[in-house]
N, C-alpha and C positions, 0 to 999 in steps of 0.2 A: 726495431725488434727489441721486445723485454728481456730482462733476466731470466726469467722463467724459457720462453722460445729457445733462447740461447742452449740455455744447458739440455731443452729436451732433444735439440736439436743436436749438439756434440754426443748424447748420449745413444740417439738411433746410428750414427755416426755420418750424417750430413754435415756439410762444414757450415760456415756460419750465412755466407755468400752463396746463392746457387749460381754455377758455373754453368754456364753455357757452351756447348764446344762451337766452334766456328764453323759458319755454316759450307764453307768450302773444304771441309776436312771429313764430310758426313754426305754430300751428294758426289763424292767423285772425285777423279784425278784432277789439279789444278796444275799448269805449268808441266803439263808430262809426268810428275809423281802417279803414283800409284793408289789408289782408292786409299782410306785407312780402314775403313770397314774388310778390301781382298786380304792385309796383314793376318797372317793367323796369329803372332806375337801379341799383336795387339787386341785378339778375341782373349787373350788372357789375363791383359792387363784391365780388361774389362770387367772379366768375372770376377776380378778381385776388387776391384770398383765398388761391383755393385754387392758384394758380399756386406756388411755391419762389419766395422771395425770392434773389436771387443777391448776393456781397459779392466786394466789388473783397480783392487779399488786404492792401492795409491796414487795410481794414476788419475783415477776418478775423482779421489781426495781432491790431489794439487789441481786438477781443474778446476774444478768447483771454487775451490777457495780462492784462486785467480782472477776466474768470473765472479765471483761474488765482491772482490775486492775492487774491480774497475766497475760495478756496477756500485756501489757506495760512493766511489769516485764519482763517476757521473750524474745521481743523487746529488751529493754535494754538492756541485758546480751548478746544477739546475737551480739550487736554492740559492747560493748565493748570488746567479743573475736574477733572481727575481727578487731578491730583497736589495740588490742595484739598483731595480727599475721603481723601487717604491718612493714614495715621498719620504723626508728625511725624517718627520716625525710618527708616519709610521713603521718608517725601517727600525729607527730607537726601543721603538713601542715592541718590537717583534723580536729585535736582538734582548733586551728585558727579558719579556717573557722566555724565551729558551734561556737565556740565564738562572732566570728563578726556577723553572723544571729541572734545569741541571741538579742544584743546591738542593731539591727537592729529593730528588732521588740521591744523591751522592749522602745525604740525612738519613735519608730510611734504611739504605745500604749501611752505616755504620748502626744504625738501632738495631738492625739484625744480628750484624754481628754482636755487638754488646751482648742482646741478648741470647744469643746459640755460648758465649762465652759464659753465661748464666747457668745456661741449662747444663752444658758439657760441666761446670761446678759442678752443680746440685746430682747429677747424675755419679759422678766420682766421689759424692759424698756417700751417698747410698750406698755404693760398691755396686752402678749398673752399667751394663754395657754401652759406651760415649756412643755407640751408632743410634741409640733412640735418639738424640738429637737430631736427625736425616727425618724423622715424623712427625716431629710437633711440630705445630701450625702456629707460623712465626705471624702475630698482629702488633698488637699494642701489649703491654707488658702485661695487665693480667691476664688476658686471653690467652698469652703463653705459656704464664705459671699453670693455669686451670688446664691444658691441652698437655703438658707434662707432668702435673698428677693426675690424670686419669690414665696417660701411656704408662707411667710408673706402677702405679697400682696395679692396673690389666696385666703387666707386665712381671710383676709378685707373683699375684695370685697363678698366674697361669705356668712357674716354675714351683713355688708350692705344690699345686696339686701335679705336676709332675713328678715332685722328689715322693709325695705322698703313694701315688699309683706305683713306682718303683719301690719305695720298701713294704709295700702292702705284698706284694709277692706272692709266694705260693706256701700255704701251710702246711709245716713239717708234718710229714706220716708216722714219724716215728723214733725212736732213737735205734735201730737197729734191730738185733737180734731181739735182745732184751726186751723189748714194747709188744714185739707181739705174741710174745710166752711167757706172758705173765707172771702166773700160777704155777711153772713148769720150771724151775730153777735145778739144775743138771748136779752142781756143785754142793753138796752137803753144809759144807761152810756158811756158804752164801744162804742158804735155803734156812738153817738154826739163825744165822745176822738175820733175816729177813722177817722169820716168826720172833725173833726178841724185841724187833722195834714193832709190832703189831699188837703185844702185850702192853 
């Protein structure tokens, strides 16, 4: 039974083994006992039987990661008897090779990071927010320069024209009283200041 079987199967909540009950405990009394089918106790231990067991999801967590862990387990051991049962220079050959994919990956994992330690820079230099780096598309080094200035840029322009539509606003109607009575000045004072600077 797979990995997969396993968990779908803990998950309806079937155990891992289908039990069988014994066939002398389902057609009838054995030895003068009593049916277990007449028990009404046990009509109830029944319907809880057959109910689904439900798991909280840490329960479901720690499952999973249990089974998943003795299934890696068992992976592993499969390969290592089968790289027991090979010839000695192609077991070399095979241990090699996963060695070089290791060194392989364990390379491109630090190029990553070098360059997210790059980007997280250049973006602190800017004064932009370090999460852009969660978006550029991490390759080879110029493909990631180019993939964080065009996030940069998009990234301007699209709070530019945000700061822009916020102070673009709403134009003032007026300055009060005074804007919209013009010609109409109450105040003598005001009204002689007003016609002197018109001369």
């Amino acid at each position: 039974m797979g990995f997969i079987e396993k968990v779908v199967g803990l998950m309806s909540g079937l155990p891992d083994q289908e039990a069988t009950s014994p066939p002398e405990l389902l057609e009838g009394s054995v030895h003068g006992q009593p049916s277990v089918q007449d028990d009404p106790t046990n009509e109830m231990e029944q319907d809880a039987a057959q109910q689904p067991k439900t798991y909280t999801p840490e329960e479901l967590e720690t499952i999973l990661a249990e089974k998943k862990r003795e299934w890696q387990e068992e992976q592993e051991a499969q390969e290592q008897e089968r790289l027991r049962s090979l010839p000695e220079a192609e077991r070399l050959r095979q241990e090699q090779l996963s060695k070089d994919a290791k060194i392989a990956s364990l390379e491109a994992e630090l190029s990553r990071r070098d360059l997210q330690a790059e980007v997280i820079a250049k973006l602190d230099e800017r004064r932009l927010p370090v999460s852009i780096a969660d978006l550029v598309q991490y390759g080879d080094r110029n493909s990631t320069m180019e993939s964080l200035e065009k996030l940069m840029d998009v990234f301007e322009t699209v709070v530019q024209d945000g700061v822009m539509l916020r102070l673009r606003g709403k134009t003032p109607e007026g300055l009060g009283y005074a804007a919209r009575h013009t010609g109409q000045l109450s105040d003598p004072f005001a009204k002689a200041f007003s016609d002197a600077f018109k001369k």
